[in-house]
C-alpha positions as CSV (number, residue, x, y, z in Angstrom):
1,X,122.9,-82.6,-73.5
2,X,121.3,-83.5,-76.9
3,X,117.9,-85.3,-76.4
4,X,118.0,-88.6,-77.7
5,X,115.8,-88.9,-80.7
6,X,116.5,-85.8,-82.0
7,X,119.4,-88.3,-84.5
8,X,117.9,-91.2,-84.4
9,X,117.2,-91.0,-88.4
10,X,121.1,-90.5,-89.1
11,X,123.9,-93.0,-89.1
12,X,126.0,-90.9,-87.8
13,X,126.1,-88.9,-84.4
14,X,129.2,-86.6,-82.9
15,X,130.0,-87.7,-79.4
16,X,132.2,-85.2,-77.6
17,X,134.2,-83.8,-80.9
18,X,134.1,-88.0,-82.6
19,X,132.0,-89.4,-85.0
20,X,130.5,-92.5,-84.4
21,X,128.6,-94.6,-87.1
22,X,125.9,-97.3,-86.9
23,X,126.1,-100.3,-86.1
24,X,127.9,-99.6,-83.3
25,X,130.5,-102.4,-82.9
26,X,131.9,-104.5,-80.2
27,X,134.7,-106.7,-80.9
28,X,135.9,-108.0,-78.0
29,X,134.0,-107.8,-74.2
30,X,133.4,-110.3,-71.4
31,X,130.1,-110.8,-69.8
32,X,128.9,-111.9,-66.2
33,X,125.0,-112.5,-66.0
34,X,122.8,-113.8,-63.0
35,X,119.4,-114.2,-64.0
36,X,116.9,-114.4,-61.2
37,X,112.9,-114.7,-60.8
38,X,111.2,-112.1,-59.5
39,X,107.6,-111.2,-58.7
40,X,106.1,-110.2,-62.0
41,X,104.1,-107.3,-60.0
42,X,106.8,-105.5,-59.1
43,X,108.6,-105.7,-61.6
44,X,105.9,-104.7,-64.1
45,X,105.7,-101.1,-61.1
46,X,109.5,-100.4,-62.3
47,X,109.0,-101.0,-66.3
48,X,105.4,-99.0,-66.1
49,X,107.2,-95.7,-67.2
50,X,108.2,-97.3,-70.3
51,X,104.9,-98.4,-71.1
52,X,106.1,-101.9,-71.9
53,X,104.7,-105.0,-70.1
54,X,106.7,-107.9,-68.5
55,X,107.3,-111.5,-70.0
56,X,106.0,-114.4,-67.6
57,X,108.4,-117.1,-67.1
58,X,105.8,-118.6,-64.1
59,X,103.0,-117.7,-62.8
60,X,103.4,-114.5,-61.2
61,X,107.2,-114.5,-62.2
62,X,109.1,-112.7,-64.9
63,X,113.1,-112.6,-65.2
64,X,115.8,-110.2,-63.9
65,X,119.0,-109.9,-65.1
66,X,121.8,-108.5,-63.2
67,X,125.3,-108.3,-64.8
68,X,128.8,-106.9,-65.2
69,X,130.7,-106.2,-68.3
70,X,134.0,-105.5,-69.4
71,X,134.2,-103.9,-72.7
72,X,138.2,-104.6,-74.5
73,X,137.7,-103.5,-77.7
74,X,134.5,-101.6,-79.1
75,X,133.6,-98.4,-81.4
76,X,132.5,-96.8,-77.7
77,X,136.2,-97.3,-76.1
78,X,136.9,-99.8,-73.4
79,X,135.0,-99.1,-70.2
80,X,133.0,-101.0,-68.1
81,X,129.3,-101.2,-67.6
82,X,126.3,-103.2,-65.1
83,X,123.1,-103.7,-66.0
84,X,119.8,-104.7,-64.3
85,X,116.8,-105.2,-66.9
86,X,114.0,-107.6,-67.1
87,X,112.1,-109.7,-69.9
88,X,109.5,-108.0,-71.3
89,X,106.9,-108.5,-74.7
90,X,107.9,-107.5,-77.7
91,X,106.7,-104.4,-79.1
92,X,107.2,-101.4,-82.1
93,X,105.6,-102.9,-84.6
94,X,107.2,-105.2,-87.3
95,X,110.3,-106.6,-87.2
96,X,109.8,-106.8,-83.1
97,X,111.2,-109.6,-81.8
98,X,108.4,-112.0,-79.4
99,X,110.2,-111.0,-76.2
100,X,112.9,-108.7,-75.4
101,X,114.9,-107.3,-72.8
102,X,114.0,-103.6,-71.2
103,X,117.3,-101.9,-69.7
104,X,116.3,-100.6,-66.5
105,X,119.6,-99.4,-65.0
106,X,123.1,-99.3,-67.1
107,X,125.6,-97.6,-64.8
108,X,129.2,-97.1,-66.6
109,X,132.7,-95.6,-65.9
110,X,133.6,-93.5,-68.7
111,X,132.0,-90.1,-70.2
112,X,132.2,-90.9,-73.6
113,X,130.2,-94.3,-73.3
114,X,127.7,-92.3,-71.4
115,X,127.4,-89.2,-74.0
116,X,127.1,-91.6,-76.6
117,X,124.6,-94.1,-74.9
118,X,121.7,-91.6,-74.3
119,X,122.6,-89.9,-77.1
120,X,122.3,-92.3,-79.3
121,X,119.9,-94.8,-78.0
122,X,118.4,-93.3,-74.6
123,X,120.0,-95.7,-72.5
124,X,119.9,-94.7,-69.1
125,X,123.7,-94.5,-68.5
126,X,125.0,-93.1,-65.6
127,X,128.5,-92.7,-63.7
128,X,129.8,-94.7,-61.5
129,X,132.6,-96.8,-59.9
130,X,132.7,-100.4,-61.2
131,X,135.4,-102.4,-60.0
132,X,135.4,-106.4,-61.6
133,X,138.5,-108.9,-60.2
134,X,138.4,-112.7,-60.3
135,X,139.1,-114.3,-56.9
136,X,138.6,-118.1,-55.9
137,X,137.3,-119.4,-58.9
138,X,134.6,-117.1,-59.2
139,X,134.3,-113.6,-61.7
140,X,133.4,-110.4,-59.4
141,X,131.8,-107.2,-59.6
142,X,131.3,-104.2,-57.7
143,X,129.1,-101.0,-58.2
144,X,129.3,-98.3,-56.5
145,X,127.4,-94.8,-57.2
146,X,128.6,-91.7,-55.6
147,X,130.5,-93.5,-52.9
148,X,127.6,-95.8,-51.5
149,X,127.6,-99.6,-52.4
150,X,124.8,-100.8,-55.1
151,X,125.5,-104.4,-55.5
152,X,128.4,-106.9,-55.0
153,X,127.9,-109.7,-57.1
154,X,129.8,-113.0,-57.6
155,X,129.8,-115.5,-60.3
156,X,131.5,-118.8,-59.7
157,X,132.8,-120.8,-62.8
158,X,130.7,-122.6,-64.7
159,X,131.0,-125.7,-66.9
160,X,131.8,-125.4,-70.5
161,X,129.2,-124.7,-73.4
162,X,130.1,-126.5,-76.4
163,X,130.4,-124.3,-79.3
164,X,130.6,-121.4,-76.8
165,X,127.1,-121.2,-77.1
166,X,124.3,-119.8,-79.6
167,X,124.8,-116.2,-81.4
168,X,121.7,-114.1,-80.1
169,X,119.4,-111.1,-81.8
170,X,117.0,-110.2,-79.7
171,X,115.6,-105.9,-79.3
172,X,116.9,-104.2,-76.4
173,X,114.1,-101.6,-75.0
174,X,115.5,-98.6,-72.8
175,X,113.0,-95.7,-71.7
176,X,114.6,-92.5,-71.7
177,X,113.1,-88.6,-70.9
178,X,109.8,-89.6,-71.5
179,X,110.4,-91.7,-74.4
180,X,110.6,-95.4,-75.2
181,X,112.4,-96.7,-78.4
182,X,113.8,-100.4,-80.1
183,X,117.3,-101.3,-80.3
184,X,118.0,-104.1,-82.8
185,X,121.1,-106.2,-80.9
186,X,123.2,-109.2,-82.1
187,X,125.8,-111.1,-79.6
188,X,128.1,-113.6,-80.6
189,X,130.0,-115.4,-77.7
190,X,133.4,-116.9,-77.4
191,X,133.9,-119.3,-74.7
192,X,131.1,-119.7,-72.3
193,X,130.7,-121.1,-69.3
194,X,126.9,-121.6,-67.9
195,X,125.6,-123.4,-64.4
196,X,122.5,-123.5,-62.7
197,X,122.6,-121.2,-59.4
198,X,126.2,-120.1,-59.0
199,X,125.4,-116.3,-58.0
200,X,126.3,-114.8,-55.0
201,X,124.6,-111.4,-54.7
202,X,125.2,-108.6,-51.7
203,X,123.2,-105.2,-51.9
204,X,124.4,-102.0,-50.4
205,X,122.5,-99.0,-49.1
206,X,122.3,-97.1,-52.2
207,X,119.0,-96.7,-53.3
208,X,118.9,-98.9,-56.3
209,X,120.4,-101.5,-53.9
210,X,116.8,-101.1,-52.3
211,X,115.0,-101.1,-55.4
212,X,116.3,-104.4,-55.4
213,X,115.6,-105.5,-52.9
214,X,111.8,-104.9,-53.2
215,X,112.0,-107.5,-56.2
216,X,113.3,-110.1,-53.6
217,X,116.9,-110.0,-53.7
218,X,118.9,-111.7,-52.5
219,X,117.8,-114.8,-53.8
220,X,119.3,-117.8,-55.6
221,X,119.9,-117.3,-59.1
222,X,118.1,-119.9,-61.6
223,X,121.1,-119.8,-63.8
224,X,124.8,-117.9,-64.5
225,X,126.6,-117.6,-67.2
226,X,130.3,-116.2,-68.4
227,X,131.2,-115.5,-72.0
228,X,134.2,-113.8,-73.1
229,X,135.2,-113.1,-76.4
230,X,132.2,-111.7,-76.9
231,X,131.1,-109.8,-80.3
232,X,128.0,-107.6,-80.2
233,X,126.7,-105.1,-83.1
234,X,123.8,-102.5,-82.1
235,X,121.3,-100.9,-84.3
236,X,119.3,-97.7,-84.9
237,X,116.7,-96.9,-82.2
238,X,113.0,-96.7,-83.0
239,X,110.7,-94.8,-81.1
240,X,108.0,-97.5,-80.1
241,X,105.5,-94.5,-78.6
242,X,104.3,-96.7,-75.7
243,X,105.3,-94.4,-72.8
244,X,102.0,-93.7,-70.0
């Protein structure tokens, strides 16, 4: 596999015999999020590779977001994707954004999301078996990596957000072979429904289902939130040279 980086100048990239051009584009995905507080300490022991520190939300505390996604209608294809990543500072110079978001684990279903993901950006994508269904008034997914149960999570409905909420830009961070780079990220929601709590979380054996456990969970979430109609556009990566 190409190491990411080695494009990161161009605007365009081949991924498995297609041509993909930046921005990359999303027109059309829905999004499940639980964000939790976890002890900064060990969180800051999972993001050390990447060289990047964690954002406090409390003393001792920084924010963990777990989450589901269902992408309709994209430049990547459809597939689905869950995510675990935490707050952390901004970094890369100017242009940064005060705090961002470091992708910690970004498991998806399809090969061509994948190629192009580390490819492109060094996410940290890897196969797996995501299946998302919507069952008493609540949106569910559940991740499962070579057979063994990861995580199970629920999100009950929310109320409505007027105006389906805020459009976002934040920089998305992801630490790849050695190497830690900037993703400039826009998300514009449809309808969104927020609440505070209204996660139910169960973790399997797999290993990352211990991983997260040693930040806590299960625990109550501080807040959940459902958009769909979601638009999102992502940039060139920068190499932010922070890696230990």
């Amino acid at each position: 596999m190409t190491d990411p980086g080695a494009e990161t100048a161009a605007q365009s990239f081949d991924i498995l015999g297609e041509t993909v051009t930046l921005p990359v584009r999303v027109r059309d995905a829905t999004i499940h999020t639980a964000m939790f507080a976890v002890p900064a300490r060990k969180a800051q022991q999972l993001a050390d590779p990447s060289g990047l520190t964690v954002a406090p939300i409390a003393p001792g505390r920084t924010l963990c977001a777990l989450m589901f996604i269902d992408y309709l209608d994209g430049d990547l294809k459809t597939y689905r994707e869950y995510g675990v990543g935490f707050a952390v500072r901004g970094a890369g110079g100017p242009g940064a954004s005060r705090v961002g978001a470091l992708v910690h684990r970004l498991p998806v279903t399809e090969e061509f999301t994948l190629e192009a993901g580390r490819k492109i950006w060094g996410f940290p994508k890897v196969m797996s078996d995501i299946a998302l269904s919507k069952e008493s008034g609540a949106a569910r997914g559940v991740l499962r990596i070579g057979g063994d149960l990861v995580a199970d999570l629920r999100i009950a409905r929310g109320l409505p957000v007027p105006g389906g909420g805020p459009t976002a830009a934040v920089d998305v961070y992801t630490h790849f072979k050695g190497t830690t780079r900037r993703i400039p990220w826009s998300l514009r929601p449809g309808a969104t429904r927020s609440r505070p709590g209204g996660a139910h979380l169960l973790l399997g054996p797999h290993p990352w289902g211990e991983e997260l456990r040693g930040l806590g969970l299960p625990r109550p979430a501080l807040v959940s939130t459902s958009m769909t109609g979601v638009r999102m556009e992502f940039g060139a990566a920068i190499e932010v040279g922070l890696a230990r």
